[in-house]
LUMKELO-919893 format. One record per atom (N, C-alpha, C, O): x, y, z. Coordinates in steps of 0.001 Angstrom, whole numbers, plus 500000, padded with zeros to 6 digits. Layout:
<rs>
XYZ ...
</rs>
This chain:
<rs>
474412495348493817 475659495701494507 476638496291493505 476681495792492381 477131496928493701 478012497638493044 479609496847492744 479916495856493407 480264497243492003 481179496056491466 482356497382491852 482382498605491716 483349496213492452 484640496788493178 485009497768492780 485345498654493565 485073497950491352 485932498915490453 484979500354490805 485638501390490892 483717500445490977 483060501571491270 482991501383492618 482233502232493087 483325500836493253 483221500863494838 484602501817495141 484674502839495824 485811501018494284 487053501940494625 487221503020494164 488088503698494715 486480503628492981 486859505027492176 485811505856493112 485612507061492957 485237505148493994 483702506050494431 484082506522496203 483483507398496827 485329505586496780 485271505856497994 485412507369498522 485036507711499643 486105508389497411 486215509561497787 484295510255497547 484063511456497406 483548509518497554 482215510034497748 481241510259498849 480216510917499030 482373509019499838 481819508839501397 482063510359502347 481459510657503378 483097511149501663 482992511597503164 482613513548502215 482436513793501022 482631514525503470 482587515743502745 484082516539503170 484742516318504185 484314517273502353 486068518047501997 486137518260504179 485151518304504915 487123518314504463 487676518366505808 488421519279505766 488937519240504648 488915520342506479 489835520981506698 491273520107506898 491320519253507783 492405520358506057 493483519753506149 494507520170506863 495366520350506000 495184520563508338 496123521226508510 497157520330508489 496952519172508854 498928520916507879 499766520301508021 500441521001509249 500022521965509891 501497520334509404 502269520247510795 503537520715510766 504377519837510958 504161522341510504 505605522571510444 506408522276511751 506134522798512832 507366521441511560 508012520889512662 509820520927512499 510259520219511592 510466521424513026 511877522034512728 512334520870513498 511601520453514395 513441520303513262 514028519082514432 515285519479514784 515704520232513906 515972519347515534 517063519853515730 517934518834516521 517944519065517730 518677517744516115 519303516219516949 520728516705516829 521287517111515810 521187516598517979 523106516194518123 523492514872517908 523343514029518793 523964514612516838 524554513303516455 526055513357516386 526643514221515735 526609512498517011 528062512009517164 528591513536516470 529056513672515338 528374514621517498 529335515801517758 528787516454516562 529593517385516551 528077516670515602 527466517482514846 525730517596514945 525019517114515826 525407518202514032 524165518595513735 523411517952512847 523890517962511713 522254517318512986 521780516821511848 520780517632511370 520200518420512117 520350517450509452 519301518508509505 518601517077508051 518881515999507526 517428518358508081 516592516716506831 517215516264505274 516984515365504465 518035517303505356 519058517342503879 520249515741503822 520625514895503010 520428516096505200 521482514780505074 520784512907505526 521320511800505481 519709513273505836 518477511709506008 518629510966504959 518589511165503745 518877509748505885 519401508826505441 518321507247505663 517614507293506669 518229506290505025 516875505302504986 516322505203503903 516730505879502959 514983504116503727 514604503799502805 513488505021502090 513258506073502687 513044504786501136 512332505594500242 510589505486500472 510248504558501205 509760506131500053 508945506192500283 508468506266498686 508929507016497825 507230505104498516 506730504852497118 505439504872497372 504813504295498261 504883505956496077 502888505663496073 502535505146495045 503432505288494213 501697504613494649 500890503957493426 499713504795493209 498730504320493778 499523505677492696 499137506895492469 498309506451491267 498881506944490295 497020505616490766 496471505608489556 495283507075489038 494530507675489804 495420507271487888 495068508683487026 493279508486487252 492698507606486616 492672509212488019 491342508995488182 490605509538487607 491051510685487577 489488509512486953 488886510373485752 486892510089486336 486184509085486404 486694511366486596 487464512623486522 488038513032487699 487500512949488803 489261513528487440 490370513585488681 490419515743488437 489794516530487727 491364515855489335 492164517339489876 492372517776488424 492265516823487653 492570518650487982 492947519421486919 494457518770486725 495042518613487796 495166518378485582 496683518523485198 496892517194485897 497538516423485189 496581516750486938 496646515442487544 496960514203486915 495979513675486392 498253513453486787 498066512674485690 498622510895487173 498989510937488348 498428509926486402 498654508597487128 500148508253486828 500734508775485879 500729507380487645 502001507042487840 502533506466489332 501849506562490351 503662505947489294 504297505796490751 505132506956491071 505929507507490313 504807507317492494 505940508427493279 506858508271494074 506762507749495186 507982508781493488 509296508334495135 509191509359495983 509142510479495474 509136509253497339 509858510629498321 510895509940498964 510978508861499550 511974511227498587 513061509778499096 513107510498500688 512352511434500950 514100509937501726 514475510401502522 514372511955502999 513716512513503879 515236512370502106 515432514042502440 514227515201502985 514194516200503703 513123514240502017 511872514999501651 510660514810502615 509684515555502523 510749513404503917 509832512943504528 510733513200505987 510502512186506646 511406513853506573 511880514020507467 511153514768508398 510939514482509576 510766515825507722 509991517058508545 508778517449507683 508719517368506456 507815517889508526 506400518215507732 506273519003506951 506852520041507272 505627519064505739 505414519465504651 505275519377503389 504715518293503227 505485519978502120 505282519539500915 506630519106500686 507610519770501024 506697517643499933 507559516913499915 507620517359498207 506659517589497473 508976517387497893 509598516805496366 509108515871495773 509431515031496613 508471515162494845 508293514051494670 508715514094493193 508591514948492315 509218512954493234 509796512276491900 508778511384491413 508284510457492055 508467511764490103 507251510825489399 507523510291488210 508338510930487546 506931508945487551 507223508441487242 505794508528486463 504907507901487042 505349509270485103 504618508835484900 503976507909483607 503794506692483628 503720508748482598 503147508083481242 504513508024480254 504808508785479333 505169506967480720 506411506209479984 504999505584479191 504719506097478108 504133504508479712 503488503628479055 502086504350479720 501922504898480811 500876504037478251 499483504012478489 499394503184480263 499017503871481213 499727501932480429 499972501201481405 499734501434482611 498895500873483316 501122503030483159 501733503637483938 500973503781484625 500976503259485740 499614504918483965 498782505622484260 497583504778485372 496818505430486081 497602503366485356 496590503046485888 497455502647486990 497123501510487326 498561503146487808 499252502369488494 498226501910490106 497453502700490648 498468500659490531 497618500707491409 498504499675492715 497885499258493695 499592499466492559 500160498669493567 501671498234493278 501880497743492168 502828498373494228 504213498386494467 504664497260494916 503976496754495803 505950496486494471 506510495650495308 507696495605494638 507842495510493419 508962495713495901 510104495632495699 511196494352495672 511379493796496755 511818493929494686 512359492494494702 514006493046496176 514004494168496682 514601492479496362 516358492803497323 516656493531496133 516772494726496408 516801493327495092 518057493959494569 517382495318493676 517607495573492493 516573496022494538 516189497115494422 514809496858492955 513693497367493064 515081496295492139 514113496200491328 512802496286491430 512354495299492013 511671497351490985 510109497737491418 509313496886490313 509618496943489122 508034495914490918 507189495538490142 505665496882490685 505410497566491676 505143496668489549 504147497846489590 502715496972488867 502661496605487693 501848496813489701 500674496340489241 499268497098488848 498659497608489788 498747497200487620 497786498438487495 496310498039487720 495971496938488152 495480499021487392 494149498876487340 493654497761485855 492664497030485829 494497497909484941 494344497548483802 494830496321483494 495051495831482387 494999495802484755 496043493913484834 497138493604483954 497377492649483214 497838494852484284 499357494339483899 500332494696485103 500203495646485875 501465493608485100 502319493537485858 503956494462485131 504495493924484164 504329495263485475 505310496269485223 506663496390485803 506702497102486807 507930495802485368 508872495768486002 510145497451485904 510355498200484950 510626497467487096 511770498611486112 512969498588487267 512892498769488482 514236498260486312 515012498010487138 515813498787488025 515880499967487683 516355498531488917 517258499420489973 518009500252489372 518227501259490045 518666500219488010 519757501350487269 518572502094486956 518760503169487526 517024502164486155 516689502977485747 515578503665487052 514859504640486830 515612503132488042 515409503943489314 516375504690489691 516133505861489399 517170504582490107 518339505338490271 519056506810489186 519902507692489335 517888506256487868 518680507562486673 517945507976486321 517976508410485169 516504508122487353 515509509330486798 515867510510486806 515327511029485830 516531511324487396 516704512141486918 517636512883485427 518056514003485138 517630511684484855 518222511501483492 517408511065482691 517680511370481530 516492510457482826 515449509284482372 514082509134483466 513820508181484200 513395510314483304 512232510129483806 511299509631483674 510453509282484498 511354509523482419 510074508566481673 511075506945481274 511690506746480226 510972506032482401 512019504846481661 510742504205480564 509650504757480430 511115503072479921 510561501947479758 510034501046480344 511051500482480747 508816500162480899 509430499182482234 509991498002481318 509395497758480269 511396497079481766 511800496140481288 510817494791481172 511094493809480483 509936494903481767 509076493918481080 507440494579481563 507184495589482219 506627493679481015 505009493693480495 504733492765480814 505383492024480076 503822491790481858 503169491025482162 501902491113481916 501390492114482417 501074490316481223 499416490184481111 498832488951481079 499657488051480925 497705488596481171 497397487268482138 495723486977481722 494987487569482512 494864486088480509 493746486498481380 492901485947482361 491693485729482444 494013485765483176 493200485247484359 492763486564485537 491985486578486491 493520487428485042 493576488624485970 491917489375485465 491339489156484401 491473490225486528 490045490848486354 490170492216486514 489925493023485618 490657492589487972 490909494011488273 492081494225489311 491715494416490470 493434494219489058 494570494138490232 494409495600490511 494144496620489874 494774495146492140 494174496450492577 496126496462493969 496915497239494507 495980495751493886 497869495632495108 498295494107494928 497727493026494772 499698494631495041 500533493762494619 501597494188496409 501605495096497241 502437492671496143 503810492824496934 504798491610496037 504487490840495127 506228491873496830 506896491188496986 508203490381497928 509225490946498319 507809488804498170 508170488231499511 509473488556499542 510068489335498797 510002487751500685 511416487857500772 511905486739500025 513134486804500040 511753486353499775 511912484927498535 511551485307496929 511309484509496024 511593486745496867 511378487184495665 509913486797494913 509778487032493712 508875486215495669 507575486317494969 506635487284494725 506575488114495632 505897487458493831 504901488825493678 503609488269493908 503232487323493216 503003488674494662 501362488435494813 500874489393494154 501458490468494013 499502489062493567 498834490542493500 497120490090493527 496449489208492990 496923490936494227 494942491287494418 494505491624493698 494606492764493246 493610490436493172 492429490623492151 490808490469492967 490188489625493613 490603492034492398 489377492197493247 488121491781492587 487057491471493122 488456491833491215 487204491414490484 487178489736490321 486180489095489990 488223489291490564 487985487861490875 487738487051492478 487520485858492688 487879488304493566 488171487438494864 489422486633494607 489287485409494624 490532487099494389 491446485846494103 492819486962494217 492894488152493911 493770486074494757 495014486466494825 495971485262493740 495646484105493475 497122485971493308 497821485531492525 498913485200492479 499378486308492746 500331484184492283 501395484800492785 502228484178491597 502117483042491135 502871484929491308 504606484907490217 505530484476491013 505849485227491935 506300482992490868 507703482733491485 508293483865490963 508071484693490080 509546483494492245 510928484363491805 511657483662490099 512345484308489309 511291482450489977 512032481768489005 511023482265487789 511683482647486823 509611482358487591 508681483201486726 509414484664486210 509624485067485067 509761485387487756 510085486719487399 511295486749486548 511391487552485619 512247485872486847 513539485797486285 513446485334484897 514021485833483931 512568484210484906 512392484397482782 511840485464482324 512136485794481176 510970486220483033 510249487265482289 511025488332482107 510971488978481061 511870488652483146 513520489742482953 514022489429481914 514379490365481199 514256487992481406 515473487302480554 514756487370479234 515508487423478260 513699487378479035 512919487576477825 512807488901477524 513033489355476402 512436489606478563 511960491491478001 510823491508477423 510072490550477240 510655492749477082 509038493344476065 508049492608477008 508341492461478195 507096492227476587 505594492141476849 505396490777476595 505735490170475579 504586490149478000 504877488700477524 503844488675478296 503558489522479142 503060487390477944 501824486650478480 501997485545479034 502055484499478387 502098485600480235 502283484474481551 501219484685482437 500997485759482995 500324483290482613 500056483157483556 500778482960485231 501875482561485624 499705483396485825 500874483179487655 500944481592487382 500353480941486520 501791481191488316 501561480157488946 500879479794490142 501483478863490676 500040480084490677 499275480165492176 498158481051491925 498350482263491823 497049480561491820 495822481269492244 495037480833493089 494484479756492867 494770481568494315 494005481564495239 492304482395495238 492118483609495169 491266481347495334 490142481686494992 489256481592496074 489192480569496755 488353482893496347 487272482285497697 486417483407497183 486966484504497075 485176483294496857 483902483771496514 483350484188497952 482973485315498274 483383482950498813 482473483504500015 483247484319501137 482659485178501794 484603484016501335 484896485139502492 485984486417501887 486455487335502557 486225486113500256 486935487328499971 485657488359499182 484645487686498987 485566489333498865 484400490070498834 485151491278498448 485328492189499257 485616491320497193 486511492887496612 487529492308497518 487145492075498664 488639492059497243 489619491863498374 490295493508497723 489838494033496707 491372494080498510 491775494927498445 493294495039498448 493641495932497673 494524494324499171 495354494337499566 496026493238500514 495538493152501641 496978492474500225 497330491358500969 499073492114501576 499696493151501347 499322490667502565 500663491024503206 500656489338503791 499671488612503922 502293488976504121 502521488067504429 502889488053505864 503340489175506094 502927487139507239 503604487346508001 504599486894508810 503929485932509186 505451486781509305 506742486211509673 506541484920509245 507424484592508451 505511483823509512 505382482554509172 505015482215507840 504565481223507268 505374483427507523 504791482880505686 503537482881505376 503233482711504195 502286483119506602 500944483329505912 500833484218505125 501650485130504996 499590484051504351 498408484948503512 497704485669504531 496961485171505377 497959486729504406 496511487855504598 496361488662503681 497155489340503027 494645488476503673 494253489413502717 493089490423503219 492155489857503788 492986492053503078 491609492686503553 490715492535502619 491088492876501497 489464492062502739 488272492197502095 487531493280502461 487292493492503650 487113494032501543 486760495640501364 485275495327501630 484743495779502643 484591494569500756 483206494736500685 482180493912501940 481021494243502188 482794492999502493 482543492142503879 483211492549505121 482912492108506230 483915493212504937 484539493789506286 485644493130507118 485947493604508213 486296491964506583 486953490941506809 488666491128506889 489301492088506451 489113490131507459 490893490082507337 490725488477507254 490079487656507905 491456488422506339 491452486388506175 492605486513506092 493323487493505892 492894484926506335 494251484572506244 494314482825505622 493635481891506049 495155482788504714 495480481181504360 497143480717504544 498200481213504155 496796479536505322 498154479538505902 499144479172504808 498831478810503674 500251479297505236 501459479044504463 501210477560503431 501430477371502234 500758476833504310 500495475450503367 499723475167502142 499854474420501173 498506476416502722 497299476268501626 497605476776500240 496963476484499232 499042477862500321 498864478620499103 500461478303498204 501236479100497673 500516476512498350 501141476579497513 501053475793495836 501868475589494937 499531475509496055 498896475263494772 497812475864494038 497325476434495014 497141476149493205 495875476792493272 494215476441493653 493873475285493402 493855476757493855 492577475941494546 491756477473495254 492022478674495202 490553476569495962 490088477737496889 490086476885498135 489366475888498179 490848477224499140 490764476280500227 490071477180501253 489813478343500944 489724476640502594 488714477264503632 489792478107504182 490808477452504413 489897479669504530 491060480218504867 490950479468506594 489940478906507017 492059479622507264 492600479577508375 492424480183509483 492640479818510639 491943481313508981 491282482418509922 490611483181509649 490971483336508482 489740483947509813 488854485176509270 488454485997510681 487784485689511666 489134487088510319 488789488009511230 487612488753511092 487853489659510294 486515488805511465 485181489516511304 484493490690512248 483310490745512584 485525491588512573 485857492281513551 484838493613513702 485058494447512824 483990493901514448 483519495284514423 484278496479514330 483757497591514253 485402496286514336 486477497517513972 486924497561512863 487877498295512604 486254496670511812 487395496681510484 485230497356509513 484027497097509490 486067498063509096 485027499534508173 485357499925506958 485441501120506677 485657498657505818 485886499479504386 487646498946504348 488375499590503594 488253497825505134 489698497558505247 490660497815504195 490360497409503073 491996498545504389 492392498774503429 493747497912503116 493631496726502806 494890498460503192 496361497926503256 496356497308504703 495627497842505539 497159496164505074 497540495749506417 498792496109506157 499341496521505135 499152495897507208 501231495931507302 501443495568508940 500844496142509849 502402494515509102 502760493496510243 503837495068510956 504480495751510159 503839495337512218 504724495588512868 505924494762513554 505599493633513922 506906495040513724 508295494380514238 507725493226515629 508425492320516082 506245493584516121 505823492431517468 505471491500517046 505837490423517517 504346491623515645 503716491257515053 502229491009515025 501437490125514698 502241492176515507 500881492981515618 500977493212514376 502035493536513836 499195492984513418 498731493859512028 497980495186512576 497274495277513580 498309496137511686 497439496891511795 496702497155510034 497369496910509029 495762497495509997 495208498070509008 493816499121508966 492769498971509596 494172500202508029 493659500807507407 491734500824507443 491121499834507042 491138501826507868 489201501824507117 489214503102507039 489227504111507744 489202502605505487 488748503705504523 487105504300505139 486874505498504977 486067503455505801 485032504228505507 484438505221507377 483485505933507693 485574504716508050 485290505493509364 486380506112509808 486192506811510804 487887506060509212 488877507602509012 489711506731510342 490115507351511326 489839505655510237 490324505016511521 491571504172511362 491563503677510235 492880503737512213 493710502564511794 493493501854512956 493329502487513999 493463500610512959 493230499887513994 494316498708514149 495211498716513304 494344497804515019 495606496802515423 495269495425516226 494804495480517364 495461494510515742 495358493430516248 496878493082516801 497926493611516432 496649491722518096 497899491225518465 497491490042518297 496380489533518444 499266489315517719 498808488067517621 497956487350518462 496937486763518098 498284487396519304 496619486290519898 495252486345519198 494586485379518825 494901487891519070 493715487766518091 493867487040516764 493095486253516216 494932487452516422 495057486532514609 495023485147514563 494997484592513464 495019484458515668 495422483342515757 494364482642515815 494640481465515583 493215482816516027 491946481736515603 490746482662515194 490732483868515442 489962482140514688 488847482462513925 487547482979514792 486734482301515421 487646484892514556 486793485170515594 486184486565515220 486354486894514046 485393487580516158 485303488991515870 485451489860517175 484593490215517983 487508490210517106 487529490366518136 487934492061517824 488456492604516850 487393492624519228 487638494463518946 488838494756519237 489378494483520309 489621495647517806 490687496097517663 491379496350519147 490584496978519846 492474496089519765 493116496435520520 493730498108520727 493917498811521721 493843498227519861 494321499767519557 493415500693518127 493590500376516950 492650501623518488 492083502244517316 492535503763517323 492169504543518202 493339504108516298 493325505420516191 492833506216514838 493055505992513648 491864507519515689 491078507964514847 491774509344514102 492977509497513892 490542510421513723 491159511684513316 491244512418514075 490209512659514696 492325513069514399 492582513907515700 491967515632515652 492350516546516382 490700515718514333 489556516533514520 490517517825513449 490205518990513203 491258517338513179 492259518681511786 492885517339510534 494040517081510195 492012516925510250 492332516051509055 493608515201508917 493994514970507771 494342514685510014 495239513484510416 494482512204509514 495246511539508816 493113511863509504 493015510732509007 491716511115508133 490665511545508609 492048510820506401 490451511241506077 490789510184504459 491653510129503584 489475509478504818 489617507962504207 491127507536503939 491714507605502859 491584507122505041 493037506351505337 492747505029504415 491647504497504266 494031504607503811 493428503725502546 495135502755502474 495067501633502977 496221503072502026 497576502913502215 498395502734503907 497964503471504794 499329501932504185 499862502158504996 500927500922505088 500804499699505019 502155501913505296 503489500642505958 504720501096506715 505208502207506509 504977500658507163 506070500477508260 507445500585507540 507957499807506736 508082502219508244 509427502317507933 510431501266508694 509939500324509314 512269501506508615 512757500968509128 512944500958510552 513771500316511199 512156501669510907 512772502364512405 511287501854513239 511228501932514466 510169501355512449 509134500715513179 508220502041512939 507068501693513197 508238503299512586 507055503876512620 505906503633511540 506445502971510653 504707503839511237 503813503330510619 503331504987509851 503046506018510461 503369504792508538 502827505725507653 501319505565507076 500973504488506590 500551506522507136 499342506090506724 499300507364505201 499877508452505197 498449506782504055 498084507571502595 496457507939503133 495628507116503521 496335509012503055 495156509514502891 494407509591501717 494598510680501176 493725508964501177 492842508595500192 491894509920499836 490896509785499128 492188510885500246 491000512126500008 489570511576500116 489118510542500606 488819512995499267 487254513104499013 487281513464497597 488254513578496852 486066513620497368 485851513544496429 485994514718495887 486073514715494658 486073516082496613 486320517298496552 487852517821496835 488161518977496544 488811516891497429 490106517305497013 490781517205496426 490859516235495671 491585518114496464 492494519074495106 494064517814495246 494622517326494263 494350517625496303 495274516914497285 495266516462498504 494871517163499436 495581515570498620 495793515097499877 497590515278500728 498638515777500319 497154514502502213 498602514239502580 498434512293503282 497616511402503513 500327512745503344 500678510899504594 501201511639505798 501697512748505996 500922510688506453 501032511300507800 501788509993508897 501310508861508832 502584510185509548 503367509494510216 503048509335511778 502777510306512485 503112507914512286 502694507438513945 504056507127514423 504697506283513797 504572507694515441 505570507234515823 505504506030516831 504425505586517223 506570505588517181 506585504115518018 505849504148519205 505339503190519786 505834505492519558 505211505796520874 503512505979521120 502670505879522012 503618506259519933 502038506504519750 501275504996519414 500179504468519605 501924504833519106 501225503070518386 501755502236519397 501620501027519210 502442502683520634 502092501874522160 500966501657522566 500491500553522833 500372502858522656 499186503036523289 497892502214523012 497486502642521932 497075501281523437 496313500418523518 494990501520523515 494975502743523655 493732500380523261 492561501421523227 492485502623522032 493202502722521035 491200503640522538 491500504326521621 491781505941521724 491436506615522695 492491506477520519 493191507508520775 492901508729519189 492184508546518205 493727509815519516 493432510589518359 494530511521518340 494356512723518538 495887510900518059 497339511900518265 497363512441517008 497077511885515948 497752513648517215 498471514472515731 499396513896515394 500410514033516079 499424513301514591 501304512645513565 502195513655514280 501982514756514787 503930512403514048 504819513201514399 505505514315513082 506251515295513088 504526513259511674 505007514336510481 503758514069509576 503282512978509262 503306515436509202 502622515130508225 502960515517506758 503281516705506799 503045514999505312 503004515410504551 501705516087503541 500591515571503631 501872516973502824 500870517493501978 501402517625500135 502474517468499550 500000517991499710 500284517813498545 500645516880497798 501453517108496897 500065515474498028 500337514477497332 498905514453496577 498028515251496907 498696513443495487 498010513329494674 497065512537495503 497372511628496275 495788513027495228 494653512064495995 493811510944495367 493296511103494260 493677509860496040 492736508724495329 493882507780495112 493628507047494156 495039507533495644 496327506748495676 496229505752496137 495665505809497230 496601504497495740 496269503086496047 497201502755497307 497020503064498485 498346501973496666 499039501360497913 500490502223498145 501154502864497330 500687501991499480 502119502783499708 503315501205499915 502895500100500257 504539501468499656 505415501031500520 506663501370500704 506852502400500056 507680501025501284 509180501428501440 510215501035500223 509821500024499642 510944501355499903 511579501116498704 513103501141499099 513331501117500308 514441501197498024 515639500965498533 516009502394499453 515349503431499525 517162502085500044 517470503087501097 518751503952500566 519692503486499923 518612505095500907 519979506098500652 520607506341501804 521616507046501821 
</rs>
């Protein structure tokens, strides 16, 4: 069997190059007696974890990307602000999580944890290449592949080469700020399961404080409840979803009902559970599956999360033959629809870097 790390550098091998069309779309809204246009968009940011793939695109280098507002409004090639080889580190970036007070942790291929604070987000364009204010390394870590962070200020992060998730208190993160440079801390919390995590890929928490995590190589969505994960151990998860709709699972992300949806990388599909399905241990068929709408809307979908307004963004993970990829946006209306479907996004972007790990939302302008 092949070991995660070549399972993930290899997924752009599954499919062959697709025709990509993007979507020019002009908007034109009357807001309180004026005009709005995408210059003045306003909301949170849009962040990729973009790690340097070798052998990758020509000039192609690894890093995290902002699109802020302005740039994701209407379809097309977006601006992107990059962030890249401040540190050897940078380059392997492979997963995002934002603390409240704007501060980005950045987790790589290379198991380090990467902080950089809200002033030196805010003064890239003065300072493009920051420092990150701190260096986390661990060796308990194998291969972090996504990271988050709770509303309680904790960082998880997915270790695929261990089956194991990890997590840093908020009170961890705060000595490691107060110290600076490069420091060797173990997490406090490791969560271990050999038999139902299998390459895990990407976790998310949900209103009740559970664990979910996608397992890539079993086909799985587990979950350990709030109780189980506040010591380390390997306890029996709580649920395991073993679903004929889940194909290569990638990022989950909870919608405002609290419906998950997530990501398969290996059949170009996003699919959706409702709570009732999450709620006991079963293999039940996705409620909602949406595929590629036959012009490259979905081609190994891999990333995905939920703006403020409830719509759901998906990262297209390319092939192995593209130059670039795009993200592409579901609006509220479309992700009503039950069963299965194949809508053109209400926006698509192009020209992002392909083979990009995790997406999420970042502070708002």
């Amino acid at each position: 069997m092949l070991t995660y790390k070549s399972e993930f550098l290899s997924l752009c091998n599954f499919w062959a190059l697709r025709s990509i069309q993007t979507v020019s779309l002009t908007l034109l809204l009357l807001l309180c007696g004026g005009f709005w246009s995408p210059a003045s968009a306003t909301g949170p940011a849009l962040w990729i974890a973009a790690p340097q793939q070798n052998p990758g695109p020509p000039g192609a280098v690894g890093g995290v990307i902002e699109l802020r507002p302005s740039e994701i409004s209407v379809s097309g090639t977006p601006k992107q602000i990059t962030i890249t080889k401040a540190t050897l580190n940078l380059s392997a970036a492979s997963g995002i999580g934002f603390q409240a007070n704007g501060a980005m942790w950045v987790c790589t291929l290379n198991n380090k944890l990467l902080k950089f604070g809200p002033a030196q987000l805010n003064n890239l364009a003065a300072v493009p290449l920051p420092t990150p204010k701190v260096v986390i390394s661990s060796n308990q870590f194998g291969f972090n592949i996504g990271c988050f962070v709770t509303p309680a200020g904790a960082l998880w992060v997915v270790d695929a080469m261990h089956n194991a998730v990890h997590k840093y208190t908020h009170a961890q993160l705060v000595s490691a700020t107060l110290t600076g440079g490069n420091i060797n801390m173990d997490p406090a919390v490791t969560i271990t399961d050999d038999v139902d995590l299998a390459s895990p890929a990407f976790a998310t928490k949900d209103a009740a404080g559970n664990l979910w995590v996608s397992s890539f190589s079993n086909n799985q969505l587990v979950e350990f409840a709030a109780s189980q994960i506040t010591t380390s151990g390997s306890p029996a998860p709580a649920v395991i979803i073993s679903s004929p709709s889940l194909n290569g699972p990638g990022q989950p992300a909870f919608d405002p009902a609290g419906n998950v949806w997530v990501t398969n990388a290996l059949n170009n599909t996003v699919v959706k559970f409702t709570p009732a399905q999450l709620a006991a241990t079963g293999s039940p068929a996705a409620t909602a599956v949406i595929s590629d709408n036959g012009f490259g809307s979905l081609v190994t979908p891999w990333g995905c999360t939920f703006d403020d307004l409830g719509r759901l963004w998906v990262y297209n993970y390319g092939t192995a033959s593209s130059i670039s990829t795009t993200m592409v946006l579901f609006g509220r209306g479309q992700l009503a629809a039950n069963g299965a479907s194949a809508p053109t996004p209400r926006i698509t972007l192009s020209g992002l870097p392909v083979f990009a790990a995790q997406i999420t939302t970042g502070p708002s302008y």
